[in-house]
N, C-alpha and C positions, 0 to 999 in steps of 0.2 A: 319425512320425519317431522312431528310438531314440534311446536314452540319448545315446551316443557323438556323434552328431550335435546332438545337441539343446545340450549339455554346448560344443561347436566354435561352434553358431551365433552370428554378430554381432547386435548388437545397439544401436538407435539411439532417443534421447529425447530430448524438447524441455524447453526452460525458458524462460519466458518469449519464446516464438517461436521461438528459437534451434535451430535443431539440431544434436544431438551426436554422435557417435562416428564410426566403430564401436567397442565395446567387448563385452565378452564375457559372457557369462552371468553367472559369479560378482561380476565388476564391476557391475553391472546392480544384481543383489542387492546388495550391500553398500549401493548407492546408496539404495535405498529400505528399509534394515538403519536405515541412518545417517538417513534425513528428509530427505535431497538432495531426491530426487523422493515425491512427495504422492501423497496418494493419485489422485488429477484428474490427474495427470502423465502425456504421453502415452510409448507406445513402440512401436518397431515392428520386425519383424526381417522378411527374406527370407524368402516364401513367404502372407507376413500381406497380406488384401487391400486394407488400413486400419491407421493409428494407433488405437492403443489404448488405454484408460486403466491406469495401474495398477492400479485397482480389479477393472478386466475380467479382470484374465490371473491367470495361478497366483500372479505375483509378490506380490499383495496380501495372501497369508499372510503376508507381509515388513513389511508395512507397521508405522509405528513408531507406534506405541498405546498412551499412557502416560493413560488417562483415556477420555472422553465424546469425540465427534465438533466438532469446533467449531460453533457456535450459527450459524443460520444469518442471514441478511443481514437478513431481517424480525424478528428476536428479536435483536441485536447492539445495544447502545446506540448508534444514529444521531446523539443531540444533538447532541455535538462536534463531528461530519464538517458537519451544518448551519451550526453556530456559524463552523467555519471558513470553508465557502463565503459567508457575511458580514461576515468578519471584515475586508475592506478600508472598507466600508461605517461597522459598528459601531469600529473601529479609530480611522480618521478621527474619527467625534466623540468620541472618548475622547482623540484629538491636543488637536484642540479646544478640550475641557472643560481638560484639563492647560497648555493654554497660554496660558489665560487666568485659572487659576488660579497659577500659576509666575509670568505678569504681575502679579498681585497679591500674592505674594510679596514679588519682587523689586523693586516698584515701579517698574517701568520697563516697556516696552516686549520684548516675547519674540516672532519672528516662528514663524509655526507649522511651516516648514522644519526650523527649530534640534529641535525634540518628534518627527522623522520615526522615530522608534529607536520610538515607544509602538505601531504599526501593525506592526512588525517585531515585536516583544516580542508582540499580541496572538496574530498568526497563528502565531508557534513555540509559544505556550500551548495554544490551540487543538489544534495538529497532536501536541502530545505528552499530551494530553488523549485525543485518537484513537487514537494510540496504543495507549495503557494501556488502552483500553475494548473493543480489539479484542483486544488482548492477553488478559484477563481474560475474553473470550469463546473464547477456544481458534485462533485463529486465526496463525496462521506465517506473521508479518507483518515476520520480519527483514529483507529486499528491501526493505523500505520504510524505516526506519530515518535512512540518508543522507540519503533525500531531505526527510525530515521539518523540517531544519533548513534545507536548502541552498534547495532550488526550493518553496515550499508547492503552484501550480498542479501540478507534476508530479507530486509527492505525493500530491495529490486523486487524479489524472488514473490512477497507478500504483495507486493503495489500491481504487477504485471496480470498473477491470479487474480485479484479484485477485481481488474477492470477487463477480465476475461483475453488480455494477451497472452502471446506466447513466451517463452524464456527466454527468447535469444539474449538479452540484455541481460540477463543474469550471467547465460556461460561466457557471453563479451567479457564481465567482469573480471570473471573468474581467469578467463585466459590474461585477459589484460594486467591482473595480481600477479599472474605468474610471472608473466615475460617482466613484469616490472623486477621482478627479485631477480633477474637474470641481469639487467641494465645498470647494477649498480656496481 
């Protein structure tokens, strides 16, 4: 294909399942200029027999390199992503522990509904503890971000697909939300 053509061709990429365009060659670049699209980021244009990765096509001389590759998923500080898939678990007897400490306080009676905020408080700890860990390992985990506060299961569920793990940390959650509503 010549310049001229090549320079005309449309041009389509996915983000997060999503597909986009068409947009045009120099839009493309800018994209992966800027860190829109990753390196793992797929594209594809008319005549390609397959999505591509960024890294595969000429684009990847674009790619945005400020440092080391991010640390991969077995070398990433995991603690916290465990901490958190327990944290309904561990959260709960920290309700518990505080509400029966609060009760002696206050000398009175504290029922452990009124403490449901310490379960909330550990899982956003947790999740911003993941964060930072993933962050500090080189990973473009801005996507994740919202969810870190708002949904924690989604979070799990959103961070673990990113970085191409499996769910178990998500159904730990899950189970561990339940058995927690049993423990009270």
């Amino acid at each position: 294909m010549d310049n001229q053509n090549q320079a005309n061709q449309s041009w389509y990429y996915a983000i997060e399942g999503v597909r986009s365009g068409p947009i045009s060659r120099d839009e493309l670049q800018n994209k992966v200029k800027s860190g829109e699209l990753a390196r793992d980021s797929v594209i594809w244009s008319e005549g390609m027999p397959s999505w591509i990765t960024v890294n595969a096509s000429d684009f990847s001389a674009y790619i945005l390199q400020e440092g080391p590759p991010p640390l991969s998923v077995n070398h990433t500080n995991n603690n916290y992503i465990w901490g958190l898939a327990t944290a309904p678990l561990w959260g709960t007897v920290c309700q518990v522990a505080l509400t029966h400490l609060w009760a002696e306080i206050k000398g009175g009676w504290v029922f452990y509904k009124e403490m449901w905020w310490v379960v909330v408080i550990c899982n956003i700890l947790m999740s911003v503890l993941d964060y930072k860990a993933l962050k500090a390992a080189g990973h473009n985990i801005d996507r994740l971000k919202g969810w870190m506060l708002a949904i924690v299961p989604v979070y799990i569920y959103n961070r673990d697909k990113l970085l191409g793990s499996d769910l178990t940390r998500f159904w730990i959650w899950i189970g561990a939300w339940i058995a927690s509503l049993f423990m009270l």
